[in-house]
N, C-alpha and C positions, 0 to 999 in steps of 0.2 A: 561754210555759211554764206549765203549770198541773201542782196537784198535787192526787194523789190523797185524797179525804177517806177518814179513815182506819177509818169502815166499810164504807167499801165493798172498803179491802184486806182486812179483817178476813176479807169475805164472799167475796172471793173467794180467799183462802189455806185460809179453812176451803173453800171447790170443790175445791182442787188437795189438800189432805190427806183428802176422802170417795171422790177419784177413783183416785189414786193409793196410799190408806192401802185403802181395797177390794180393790186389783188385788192388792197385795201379800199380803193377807188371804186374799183367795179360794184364792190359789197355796198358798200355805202348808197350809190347810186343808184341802185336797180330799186333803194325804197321807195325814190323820188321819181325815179324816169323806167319807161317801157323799155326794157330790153329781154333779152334770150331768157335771162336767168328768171326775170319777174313773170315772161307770159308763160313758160313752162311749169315754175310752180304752178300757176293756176290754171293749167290744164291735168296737172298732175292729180290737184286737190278736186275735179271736176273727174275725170275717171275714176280715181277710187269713189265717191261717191254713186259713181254707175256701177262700181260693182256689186255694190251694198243691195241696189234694183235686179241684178242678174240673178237666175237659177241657178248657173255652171259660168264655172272661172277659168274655162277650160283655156280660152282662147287670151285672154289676160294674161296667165299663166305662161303661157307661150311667146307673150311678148317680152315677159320679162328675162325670160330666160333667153332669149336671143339677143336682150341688150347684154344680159352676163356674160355670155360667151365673147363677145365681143370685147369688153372690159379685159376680161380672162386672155382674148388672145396680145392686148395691149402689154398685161401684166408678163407675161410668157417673150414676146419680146423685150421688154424691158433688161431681164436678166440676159438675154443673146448680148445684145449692147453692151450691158456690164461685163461681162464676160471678157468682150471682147475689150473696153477700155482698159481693165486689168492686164489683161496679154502686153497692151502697148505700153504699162505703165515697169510691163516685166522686163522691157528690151526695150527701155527709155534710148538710148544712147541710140540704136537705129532711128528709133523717130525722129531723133534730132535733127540726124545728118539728112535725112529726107526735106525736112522741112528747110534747112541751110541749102538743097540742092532747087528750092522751088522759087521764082523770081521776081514772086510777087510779098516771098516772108519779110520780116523784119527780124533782126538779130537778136536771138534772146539766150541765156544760160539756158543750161539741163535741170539744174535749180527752181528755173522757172516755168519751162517745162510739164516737169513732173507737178506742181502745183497745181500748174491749168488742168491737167490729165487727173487729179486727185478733185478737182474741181467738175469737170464733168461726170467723175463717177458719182459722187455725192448727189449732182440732180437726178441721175440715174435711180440711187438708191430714194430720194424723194416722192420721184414718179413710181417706183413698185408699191412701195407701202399704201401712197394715195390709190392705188389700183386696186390692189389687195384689197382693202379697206372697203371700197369700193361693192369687190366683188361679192365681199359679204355682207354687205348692207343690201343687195340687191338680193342673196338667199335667203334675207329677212324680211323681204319682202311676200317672195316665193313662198314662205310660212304666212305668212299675214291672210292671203289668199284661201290658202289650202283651209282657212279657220273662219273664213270671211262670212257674215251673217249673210246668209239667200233671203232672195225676195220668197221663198217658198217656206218662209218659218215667218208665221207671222204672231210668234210671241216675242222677237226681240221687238225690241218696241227704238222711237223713231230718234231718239237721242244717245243711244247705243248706237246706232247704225252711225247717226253723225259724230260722235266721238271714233267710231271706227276707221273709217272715210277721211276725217281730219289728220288722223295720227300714221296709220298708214301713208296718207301723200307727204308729211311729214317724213317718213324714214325714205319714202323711194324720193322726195327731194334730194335729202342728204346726202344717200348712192348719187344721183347725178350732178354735186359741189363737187365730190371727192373724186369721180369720174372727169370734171374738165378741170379742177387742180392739176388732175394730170398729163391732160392734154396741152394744158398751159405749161409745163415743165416741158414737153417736149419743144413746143416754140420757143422756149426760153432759152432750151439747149440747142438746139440752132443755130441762135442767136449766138453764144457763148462759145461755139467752133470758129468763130470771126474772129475772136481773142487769139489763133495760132494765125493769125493775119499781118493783125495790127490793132493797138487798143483805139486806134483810130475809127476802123472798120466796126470794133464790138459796139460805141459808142454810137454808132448809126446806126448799125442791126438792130440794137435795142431798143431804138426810136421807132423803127420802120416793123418789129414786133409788136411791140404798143399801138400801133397807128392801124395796124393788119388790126387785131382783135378788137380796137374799139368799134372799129367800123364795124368790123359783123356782132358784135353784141348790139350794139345800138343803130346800125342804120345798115344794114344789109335786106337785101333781098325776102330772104326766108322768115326775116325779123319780122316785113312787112306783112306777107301772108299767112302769119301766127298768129298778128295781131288783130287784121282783119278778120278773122273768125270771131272776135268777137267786137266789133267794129271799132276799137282803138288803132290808133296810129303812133308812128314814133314821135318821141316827145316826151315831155313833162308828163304825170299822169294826172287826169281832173279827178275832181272830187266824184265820189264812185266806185272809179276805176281799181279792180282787182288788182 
């Protein structure tokens, strides 16, 4: 039985409150202020409306499936990693002495260890599921399509089309939560390799993950030119504003 020194729980309860106190953060936020998450749903809920106007979903259809595969090959590495943190968790006692030979470690049990290494498989398993999830909320979408009302049937009439249009960007929303939940778990796990450092180290990784992501949801680059399409800026959003 060994027990945890108590900064290293420090260090990793302040991980579980940058990862967790962020998710929550971001959600909240994005009702009030332009970011990644807000100008995308409503480009999301403005394409499906366009397709409700199209003949052929042909090319739609094609986008969506190139975002899935993509998802699909995140989800496929996912499991390589687990895999491989399993092997390391099989022949704990080499890890150790690795890390005991490296001159920037700090001294820890096999005990402890093995918990951090039981700990990155759990994000691991985190990020497949949120993929998985993912992947089939995107071939829900790919069905949505394939049944989508054409501009060439002009007896669905025009409140069908917008409950269509709505509900659909609705579910391919949801695919792209569940898709950067994932993405986030991988920076999070990043972050959480710093823990075989120092909990010194994890405690700043975790800051400097936070500090990485809010910038690009709310003041990057790409944030700017998403939203100038439709002539917002970052910031609070005015009264209007999708």
């Amino acid at each position: 039985m060994f027990t945890i020194p108590l900064l290293d729980l420090i260090a990793f309860l302040w991980f579980l409150v940058c990862w967790i106190g962020y998710s929550l953060f971001a959600r909240r936020r994005a009702k009030t202020q332009h970011s990644l998450s807000s100008i995308l749903c409503t480009l999301r809920v403005e394409w499906m409306d366009a397709v409700v106007h199209k003949e052929h979903h042909i090319a739609d259809a094609a986008l969506v499936g190139n975002v899935e595969r993509t998802v699909t090959f995140f989800a496929s590495s996912t499991i390589f990693v687990l895999a491989g943190v399993l092997t390391v968790i099989a022949s704990n006692d080499a890890f150790v002495r690795v890390l005991e030979q490296l001159p920037f470690t700090y001294e820890q049990s096999h005990g402890l260890v093995l918990l951090k290494l039981a700990g990155i498989a759990s994000i691991m398993v985190f990020a497949f599921f949120k993929f998985t999830w993912a992947v089939r909320q995107f071939g829900f979408v790919s069905i949505l399509l394939g049944m989508a009302p054409s501009i060439s049937r002009p007896t669905i009439e025009k409140a069908q089309r917008d409950a269509f249009s709505l509900n659909a960007a609705k579910v391919l929303d949801q695919a792209g939560h569940e898709y950067n939940y994932g993405l986030r778990a991988y920076y999070f796990a990043l972050a959480y390799l710093c823990w075989f450092v120092s909990p010194w180290v994890l405690i700043a990784s975790s800051i400097i993950v936070v500090a990485v992501l809010y910038r690009r949801e709310y003041n990057s680059r790409v944030l700017r030119a998403l939203l100038a399409t439709h002539g917002y800026e970052p910031g609070p959003k005015q009264k209007g504003d999708l």
